[in-house]
C-alpha positions in Angstrom: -4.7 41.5 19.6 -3.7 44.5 17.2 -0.3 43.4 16.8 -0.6 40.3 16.3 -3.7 41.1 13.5 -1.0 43.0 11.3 1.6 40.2 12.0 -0.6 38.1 10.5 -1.7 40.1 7.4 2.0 40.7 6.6 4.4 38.8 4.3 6.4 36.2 6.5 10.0 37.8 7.9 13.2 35.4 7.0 13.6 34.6 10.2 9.4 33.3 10.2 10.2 31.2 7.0 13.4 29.9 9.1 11.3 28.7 12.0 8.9 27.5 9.7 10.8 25.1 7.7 12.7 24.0 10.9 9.3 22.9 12.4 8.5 20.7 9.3 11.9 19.3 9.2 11.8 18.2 12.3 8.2 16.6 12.0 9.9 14.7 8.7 12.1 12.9 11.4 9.1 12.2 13.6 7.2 10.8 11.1 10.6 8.8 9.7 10.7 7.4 13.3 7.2 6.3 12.9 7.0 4.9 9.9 9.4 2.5 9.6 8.0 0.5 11.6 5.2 -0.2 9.2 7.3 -0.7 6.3 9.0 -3.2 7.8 6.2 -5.2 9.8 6.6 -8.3 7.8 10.4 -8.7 9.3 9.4 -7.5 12.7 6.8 -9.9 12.8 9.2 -13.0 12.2 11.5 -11.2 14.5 8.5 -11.0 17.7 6.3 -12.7 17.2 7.3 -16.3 15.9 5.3 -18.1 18.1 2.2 -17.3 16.0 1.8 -19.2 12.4 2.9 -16.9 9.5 -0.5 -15.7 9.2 -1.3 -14.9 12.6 2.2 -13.3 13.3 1.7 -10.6 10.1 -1.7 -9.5 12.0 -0.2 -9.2 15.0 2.3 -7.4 14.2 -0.2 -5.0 12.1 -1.7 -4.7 15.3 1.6 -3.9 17.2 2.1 -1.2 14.6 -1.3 0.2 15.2 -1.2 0.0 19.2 0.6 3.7 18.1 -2.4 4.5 16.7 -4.6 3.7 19.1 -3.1 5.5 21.8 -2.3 8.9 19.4 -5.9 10.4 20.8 -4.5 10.1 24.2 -1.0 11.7 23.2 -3.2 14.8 21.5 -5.3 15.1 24.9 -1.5 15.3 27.7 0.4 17.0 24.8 -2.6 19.6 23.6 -3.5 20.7 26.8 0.3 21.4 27.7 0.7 23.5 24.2 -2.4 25.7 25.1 -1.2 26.6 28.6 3.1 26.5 28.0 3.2 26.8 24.5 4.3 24.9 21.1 8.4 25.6 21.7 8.4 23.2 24.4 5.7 20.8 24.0 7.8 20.2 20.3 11.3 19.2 22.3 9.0 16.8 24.8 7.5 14.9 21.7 10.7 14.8 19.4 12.7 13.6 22.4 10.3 10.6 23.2 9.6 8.9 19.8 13.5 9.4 19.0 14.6 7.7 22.1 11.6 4.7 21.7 12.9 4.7 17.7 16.3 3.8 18.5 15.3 1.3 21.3 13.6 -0.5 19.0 17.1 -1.2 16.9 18.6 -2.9 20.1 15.5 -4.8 21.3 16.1 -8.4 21.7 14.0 -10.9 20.0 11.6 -13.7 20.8 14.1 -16.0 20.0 16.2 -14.5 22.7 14.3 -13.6 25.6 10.4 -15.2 24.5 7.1 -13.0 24.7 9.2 -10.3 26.9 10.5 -8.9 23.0 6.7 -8.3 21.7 5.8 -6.8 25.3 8.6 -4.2 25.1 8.0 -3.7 21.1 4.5 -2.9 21.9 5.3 -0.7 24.9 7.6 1.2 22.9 5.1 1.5 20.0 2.6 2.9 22.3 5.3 5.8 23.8 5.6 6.9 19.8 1.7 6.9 19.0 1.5 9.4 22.7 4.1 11.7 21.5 2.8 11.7 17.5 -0.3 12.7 19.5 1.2 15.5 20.4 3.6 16.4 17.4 0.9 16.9 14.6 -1.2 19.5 16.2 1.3 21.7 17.2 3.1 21.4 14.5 -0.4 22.8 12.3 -0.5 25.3 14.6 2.7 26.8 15.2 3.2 27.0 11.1 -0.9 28.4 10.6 0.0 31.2 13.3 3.0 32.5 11.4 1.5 32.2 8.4 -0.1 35.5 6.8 -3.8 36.0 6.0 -4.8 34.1 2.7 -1.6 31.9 2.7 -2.8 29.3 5.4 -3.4 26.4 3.3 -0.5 27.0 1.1 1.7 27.1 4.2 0.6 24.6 6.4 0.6 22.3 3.2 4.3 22.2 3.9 3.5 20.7 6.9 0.8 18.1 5.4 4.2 17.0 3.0 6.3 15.6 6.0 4.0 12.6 6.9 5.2 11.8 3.4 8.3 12.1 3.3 9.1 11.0 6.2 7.8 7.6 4.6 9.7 8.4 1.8 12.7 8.9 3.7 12.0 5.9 5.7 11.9 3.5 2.6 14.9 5.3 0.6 17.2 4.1 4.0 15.3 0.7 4.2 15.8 -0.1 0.4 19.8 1.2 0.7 20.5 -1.1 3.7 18.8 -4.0 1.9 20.9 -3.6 -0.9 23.9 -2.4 0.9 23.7 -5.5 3.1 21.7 -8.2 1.0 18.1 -9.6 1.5 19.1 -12.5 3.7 21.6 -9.9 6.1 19.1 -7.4 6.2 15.9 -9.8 7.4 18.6 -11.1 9.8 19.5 -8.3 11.6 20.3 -5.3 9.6 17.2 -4.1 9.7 18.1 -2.8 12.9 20.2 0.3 11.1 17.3 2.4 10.0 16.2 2.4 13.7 19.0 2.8 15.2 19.9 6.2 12.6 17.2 7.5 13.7 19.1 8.3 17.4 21.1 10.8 14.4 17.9 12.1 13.4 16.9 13.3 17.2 19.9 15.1 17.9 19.1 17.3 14.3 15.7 17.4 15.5 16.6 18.7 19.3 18.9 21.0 17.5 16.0 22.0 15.3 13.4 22.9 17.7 15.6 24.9 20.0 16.0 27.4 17.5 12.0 28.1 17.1 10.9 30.8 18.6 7.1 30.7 19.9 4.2 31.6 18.2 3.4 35.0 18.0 -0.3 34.4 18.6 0.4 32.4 21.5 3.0 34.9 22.4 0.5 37.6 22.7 -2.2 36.0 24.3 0.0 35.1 27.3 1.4 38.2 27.8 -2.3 39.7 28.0 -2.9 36.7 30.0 -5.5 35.6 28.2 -4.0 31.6 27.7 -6.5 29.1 29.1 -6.5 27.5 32.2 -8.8 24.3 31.5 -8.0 23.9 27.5 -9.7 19.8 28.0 -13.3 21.6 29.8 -13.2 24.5 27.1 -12.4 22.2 24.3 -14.8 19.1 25.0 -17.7 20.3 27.7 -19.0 23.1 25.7 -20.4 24.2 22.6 -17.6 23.7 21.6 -17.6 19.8 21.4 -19.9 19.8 18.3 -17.5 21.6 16.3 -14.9 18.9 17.8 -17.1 15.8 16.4 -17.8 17.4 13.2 -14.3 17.7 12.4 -13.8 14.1 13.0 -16.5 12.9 11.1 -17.0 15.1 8.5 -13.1 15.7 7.8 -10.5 13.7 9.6 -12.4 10.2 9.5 -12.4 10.1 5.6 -9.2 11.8 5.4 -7.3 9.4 7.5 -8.5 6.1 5.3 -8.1 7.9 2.0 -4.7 8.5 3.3 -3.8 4.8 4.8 -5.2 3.2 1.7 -3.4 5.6 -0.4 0.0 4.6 1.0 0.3 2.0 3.7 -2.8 -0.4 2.7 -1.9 0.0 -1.3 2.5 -1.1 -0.1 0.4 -4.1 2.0 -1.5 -5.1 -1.3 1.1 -5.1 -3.7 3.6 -7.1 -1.3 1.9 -9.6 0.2 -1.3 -9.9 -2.3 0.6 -9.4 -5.2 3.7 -11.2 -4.0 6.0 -8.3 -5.8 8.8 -8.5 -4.5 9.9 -6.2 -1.0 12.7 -4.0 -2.9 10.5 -3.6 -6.0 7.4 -3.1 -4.1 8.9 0.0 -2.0 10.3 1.4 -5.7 7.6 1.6 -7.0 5.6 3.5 -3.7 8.8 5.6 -3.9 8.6 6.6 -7.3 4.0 7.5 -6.5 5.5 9.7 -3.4 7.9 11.8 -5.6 5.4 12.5 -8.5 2.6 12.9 -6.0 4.2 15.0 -3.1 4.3 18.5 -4.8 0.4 18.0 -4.8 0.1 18.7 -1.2 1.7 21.8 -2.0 -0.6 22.6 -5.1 -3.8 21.6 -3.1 -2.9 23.5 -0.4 -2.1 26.6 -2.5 -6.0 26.0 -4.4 -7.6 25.5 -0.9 -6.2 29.5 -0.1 -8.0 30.6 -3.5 -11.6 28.1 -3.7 -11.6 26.8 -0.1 -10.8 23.4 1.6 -14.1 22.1 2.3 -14.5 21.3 -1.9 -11.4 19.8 -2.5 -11.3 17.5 0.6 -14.6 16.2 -0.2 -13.9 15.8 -3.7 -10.7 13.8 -2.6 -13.3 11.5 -0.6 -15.8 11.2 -3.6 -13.1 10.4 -5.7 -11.5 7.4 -3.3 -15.0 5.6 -3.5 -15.8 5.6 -6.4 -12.4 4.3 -8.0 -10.8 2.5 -5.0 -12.2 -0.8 -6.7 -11.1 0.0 -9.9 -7.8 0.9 -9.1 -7.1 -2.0 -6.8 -8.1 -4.4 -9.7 -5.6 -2.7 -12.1 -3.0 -2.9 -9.7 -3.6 -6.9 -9.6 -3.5 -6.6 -13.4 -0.4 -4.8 -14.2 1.4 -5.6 -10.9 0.4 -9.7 -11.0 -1.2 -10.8 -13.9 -1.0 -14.5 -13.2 -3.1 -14.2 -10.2 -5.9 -12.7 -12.2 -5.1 -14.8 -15.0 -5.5 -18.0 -13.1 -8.8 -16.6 -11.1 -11.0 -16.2 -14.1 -9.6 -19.6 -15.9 -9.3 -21.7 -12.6 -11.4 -20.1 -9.6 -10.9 -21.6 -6.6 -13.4 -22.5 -4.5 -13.3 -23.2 -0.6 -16.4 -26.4 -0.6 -17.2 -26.5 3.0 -20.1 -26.1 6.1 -20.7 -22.7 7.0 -21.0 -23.2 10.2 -18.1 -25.2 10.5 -15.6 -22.3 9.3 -14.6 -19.8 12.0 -13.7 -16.2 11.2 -9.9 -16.1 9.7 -8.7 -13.2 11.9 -6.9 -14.3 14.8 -5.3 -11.2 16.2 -3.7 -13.6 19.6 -2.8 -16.4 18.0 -4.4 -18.4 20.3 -7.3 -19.9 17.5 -7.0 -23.2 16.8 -8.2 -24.4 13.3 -9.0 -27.3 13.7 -11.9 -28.1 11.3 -11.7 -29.2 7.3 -13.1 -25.9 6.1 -10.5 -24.0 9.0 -7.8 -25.6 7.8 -8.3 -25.0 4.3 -9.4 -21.4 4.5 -5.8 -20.8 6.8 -4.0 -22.4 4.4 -5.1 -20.0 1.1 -5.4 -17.1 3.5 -1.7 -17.4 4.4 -1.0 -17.5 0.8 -2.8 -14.3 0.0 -4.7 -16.3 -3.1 -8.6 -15.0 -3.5 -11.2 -17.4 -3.1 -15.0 -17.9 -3.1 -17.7 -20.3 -1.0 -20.0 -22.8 -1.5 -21.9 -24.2 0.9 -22.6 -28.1 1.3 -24.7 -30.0 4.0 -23.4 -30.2 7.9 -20.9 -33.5 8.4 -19.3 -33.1 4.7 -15.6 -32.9 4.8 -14.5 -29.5 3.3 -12.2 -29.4 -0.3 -10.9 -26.8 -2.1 -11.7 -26.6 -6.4 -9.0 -25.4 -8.4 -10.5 -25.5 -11.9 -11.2 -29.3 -12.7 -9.1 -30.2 -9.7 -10.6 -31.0 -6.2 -8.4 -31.1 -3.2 -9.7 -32.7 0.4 -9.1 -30.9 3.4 -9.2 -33.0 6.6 -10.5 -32.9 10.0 -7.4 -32.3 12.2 -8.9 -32.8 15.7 -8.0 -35.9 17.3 -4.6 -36.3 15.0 -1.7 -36.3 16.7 2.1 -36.5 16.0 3.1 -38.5 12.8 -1.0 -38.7 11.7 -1.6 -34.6 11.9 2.2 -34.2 10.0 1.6 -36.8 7.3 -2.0 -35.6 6.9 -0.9 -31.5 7.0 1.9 -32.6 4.3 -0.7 -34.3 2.1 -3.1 -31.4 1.9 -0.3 -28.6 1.5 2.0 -30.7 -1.1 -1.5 -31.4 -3.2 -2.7 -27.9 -2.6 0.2 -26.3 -3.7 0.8 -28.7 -6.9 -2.6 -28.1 -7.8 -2.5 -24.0 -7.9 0.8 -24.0 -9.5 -1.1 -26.2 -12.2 -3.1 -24.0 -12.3 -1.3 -21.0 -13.1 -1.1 -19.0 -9.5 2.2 -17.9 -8.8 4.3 -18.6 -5.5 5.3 -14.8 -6.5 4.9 -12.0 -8.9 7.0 -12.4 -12.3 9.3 -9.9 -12.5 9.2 -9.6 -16.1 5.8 -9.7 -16.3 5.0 -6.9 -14.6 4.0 -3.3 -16.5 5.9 -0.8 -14.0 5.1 2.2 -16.1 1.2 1.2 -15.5 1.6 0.2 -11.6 3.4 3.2 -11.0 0.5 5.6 -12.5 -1.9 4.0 -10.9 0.0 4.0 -7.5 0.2 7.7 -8.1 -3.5 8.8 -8.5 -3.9 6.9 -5.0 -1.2 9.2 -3.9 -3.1 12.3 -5.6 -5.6 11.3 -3.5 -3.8 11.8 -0.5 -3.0 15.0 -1.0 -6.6 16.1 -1.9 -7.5 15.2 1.4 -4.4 16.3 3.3 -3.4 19.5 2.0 -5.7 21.6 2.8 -7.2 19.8 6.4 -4.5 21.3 8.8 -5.5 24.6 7.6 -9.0 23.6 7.8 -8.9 22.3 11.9 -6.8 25.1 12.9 -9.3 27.8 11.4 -12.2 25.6 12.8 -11.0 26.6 16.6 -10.0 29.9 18.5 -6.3 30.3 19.8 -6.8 29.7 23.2 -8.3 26.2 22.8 -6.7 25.6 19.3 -4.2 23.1 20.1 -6.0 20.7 22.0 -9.6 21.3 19.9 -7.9 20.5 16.7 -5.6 17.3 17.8 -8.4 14.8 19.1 -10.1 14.6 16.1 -7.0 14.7 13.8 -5.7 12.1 16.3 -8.9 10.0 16.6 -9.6 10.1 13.2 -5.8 9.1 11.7 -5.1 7.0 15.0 -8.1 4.9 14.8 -10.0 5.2 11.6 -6.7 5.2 9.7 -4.3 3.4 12.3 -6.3 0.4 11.6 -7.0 0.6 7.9 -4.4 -2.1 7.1 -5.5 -4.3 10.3 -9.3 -4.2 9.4 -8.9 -4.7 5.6 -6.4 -7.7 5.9 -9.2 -9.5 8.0 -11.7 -8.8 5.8 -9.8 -10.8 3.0 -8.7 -13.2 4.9 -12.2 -13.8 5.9 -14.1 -13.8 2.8 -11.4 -15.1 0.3 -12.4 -11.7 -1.6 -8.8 -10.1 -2.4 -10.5 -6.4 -2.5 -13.0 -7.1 0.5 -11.2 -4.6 2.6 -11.7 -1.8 0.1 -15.1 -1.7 1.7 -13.7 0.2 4.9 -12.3 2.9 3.7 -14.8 3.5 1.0 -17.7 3.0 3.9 -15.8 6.0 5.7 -14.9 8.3 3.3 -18.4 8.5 2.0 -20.1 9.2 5.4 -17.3 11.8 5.9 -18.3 13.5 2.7 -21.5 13.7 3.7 -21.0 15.2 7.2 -18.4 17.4 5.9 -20.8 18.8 2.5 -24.0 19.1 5.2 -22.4 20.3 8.4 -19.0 21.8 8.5 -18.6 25.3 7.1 -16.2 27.0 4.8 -13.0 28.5 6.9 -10.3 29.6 4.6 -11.4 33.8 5.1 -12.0 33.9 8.8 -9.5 35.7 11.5 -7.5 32.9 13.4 -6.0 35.9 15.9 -9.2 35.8 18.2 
């Protein structure tokens, strides 16, 4: 591979550069397509899924959203193997073509109100057909960019890649918050926020354009005309030696990665909008405003990885998550909703019940029913995002909730029945909620007393984060593996470890709170993950950023 050696210890050509930048536009769009779904799974989920109660109907939606996680792995396996025998040109047009098409179906999918659980059936099918083809966009993406890129510039050029994830959420919230104020809150929750999907049918045909102007890698290129391309990429990546190196770069890199990067951006927007009750448009300002300060890190860090390595600065991106997650997370509740921390320290509240009368709060199927004094009191907080802790009485005691000086009884809803349950569900909720707004918690945050300056620095070291982690890991997997294998090696454990680990960040960590009453519970996941990653990663995975990718 002579030529392609010196191709790849020269300057990128123009027309390199060209290809480049088309390939990362056209991830933006992917990612666009993929994310707006998230940012808007509070609507979606009174749109689909309104046979569930309000609490129930947010999970499941979370869980809709990361159904395209969970199948990414899959999409990396079909879509990896194709790029190692065909190439990345054409696997890129298969990918775009399917999440663009599923996007846009999306913005003309009927409802549950209009054709019952058929809507969530096709809204989940069509959220699976964008996690395959992400599964197969990322990778090649990394790799295409990596084997254009000259020797000692990896990490500063893939980091253009690492940026799009980010932008495209960027991108995806810009459009969101204009047709909100283009078309007003109540319009928008109605039915306008069918637009951004539907754009995104505009965004394909860029994107098509896009990627048939790339040429193909010249690595790839090279090794088919010697025909030297392999024939069973999935037996070569995952039933040989090979395999370690496969679960070391999910563990010890994309694992921690993946939650550093979903706490930093999707779980922090969850937080602040329905913990903090800030309000939707404000909310997505202020992530908008962390993405543009932060963004140009990726960039930065990618550039640093070329010159000191990636290993370091990864790992110091996970080291740096867990030990300030907490930290942060508490002074977002303190600039971004004071009242709620105001009111917790002067009136706690305190969920008075039987332990073993009070089920776990996370019901992903809505089928649950609580039933039981301490059930019906712990739903009815949870909904409300308010924190909460437990005491423990003796078996048979009716549960109450303490609000300060003020005790509220719950009641045992088995057995009621029509006028009963209502009057006896209207007594608790009216006395709950006149007793927390006595109180001092807030129905929502205060506008005017929030400190945006402070909110907005804080948002943007979690961002910072993210591009600790991110910048420099698609150099990192793509020098971890040899050509011939490289696009299938690389994308299950980028895939596993952002599908699942990631994916279901926001799932996982709004059950944890809902279940304990602990606002800041579901810190514990990521910070669990990213500190078994950093030590896999510091122990076991080796220092890439000098070796030859050609062979």
């Amino acid at each position: 591979m002579a030529n392609a050696t010196t191709a790849q210890s020269a300057s990128l050509t123009r027309g390199h550069k060209r290809v480049i930048f088309a390939s990362s536009l056209g991830t933006v769009f992917e990612w666009y397509d993929f994310y707006l779904y998230g940012s808007l799974a509070a609507i979606i989920a009174k749109q689909f899924f309104t046979a569930l109660n309000p609490t129930s109907g947010f999970i499941f939606a979370l869980l809709a959203f990361a159904a395209g996680f969970a199948v990414r792995p899959f999409g990396a396996l079909l879509f990896g193997r194709l790029g190692d025998m065909i190439g990345r040109k054409y696997t890129f047009l298969v990918t775009i073509v399917i999440m663009g098409l599923s996007t846009f179906l999306v913005g003309v999918l009927p409802t549950y109100a209009s054709i019952g659980v058929a809507a969530p059936i096709m809204l989940i099918t069509l959220r699976l057909l964008q996690g395959l083809a992400l599964g197969g966009e990322y990778g090649g993406a990394a790799t295409y960019v990596a084997e254009h890129a000259p020797q000692g510039k990896r990490g500063l050029y893939t980091s253009f890649i690492q940026t799009t994830a980010t932008l495209g959420l960027f991108l995806s919230l810009l459009i969101i918050l204009g047709c909100r104020y283009y078309f007003g809150k109540d319009a928008f929750e109605a039915w306008a926020w069918r637009i951004p999907f539907l754009l995104s049918f505009v965004l394909l045909m860029i994107s098509v354009w896009i990627r048939l102007q790339l040429a193909e890698s010249p690595l790839f290129q090279q090794m088919k005309n010697e025909g030297k391309t392999s024939k069973a990429p999935l037996t070569e990546s995952f039933l040989t030696r090979n395999s370690r190196v496969v679960l070391l770069a999910l563990f010890g890199a994309t694992a921690g990665q993946a939650v550093v990067w979903y706490a930093g951006q999707f779980y922090a927007l969850f937080f602040i909008t329905q913990t903090l009750k800030i309000e939707p448009t404000t909310a997505n300002l202020m992530i908008a405003g962390a993405l543009v300060l932060g963004t140009p890190f990726f960039i930065v860090f990618g550039w640093l990885s070329d010159k000191i390595g990636r290993k370091p600065i990864i790992m110091l991106g996970c080291l740096l998550a867990a030990v300030t997650y907490f930290p942060i997370f508490k002074g977002l509740t303190h600039y971004g909703n004071p009242a709620i921390e105001a009111a917790a320290q002067t009136s706690p509240i305190v969920v008075v019940a039987d332990p073993s009368a009070c089920s776990f709060q996370f019901n992903p199927v809505g089928t649950s029913k609580f039933t039981t004094s301490c059930d019906i009191a712990k739903s009815a907080l949870a909904r409300g995002g308010t924190p909460y802790s437990n005491e423990a009485v003796p078996a048979g005691t009716v549960a109450s909730v303490k609000i300060g000086s003020t005790t509220v009884a719950s009641y045992e809803a088995s057995g009621l029945v029509g006028d009963a349950a209502k009057a006896e569900a209207d007594r608790f909720n009216g006395e709950l909620k006149a007793a927390m707004t006595s109180a001092g918690y807030p129905e929502k945050a205060d506008p005017a007393r929030i400190n945006q300056p402070m909110l907005l620095v804080l948002l943007t070291i979690l961002v910072i984060y993210v591009t600790m982690v991110y910048g420099p890991i698609a150099a990192w997997l793509v020098e971890l593996f040899p050509t011939r294998i490289r696009y299938t090696s690389m994308s299950l454990p980028y895939h596993i470890g952002n599908g699942w680990f990631g994916g279901f960040l926001p799932t996982i960590s709004f059950a944890l709170v809902a279940a304990t009453g602990n606002i800041y519970q579901g810190l514990w996941y990521p910070i669990v993950i990213a500190v078994m990653t950093l030590v896999i990663g510091t122990l076991f995975l080796p220092e890439t950023k000098d070796v030859d990718i050609s062979k």
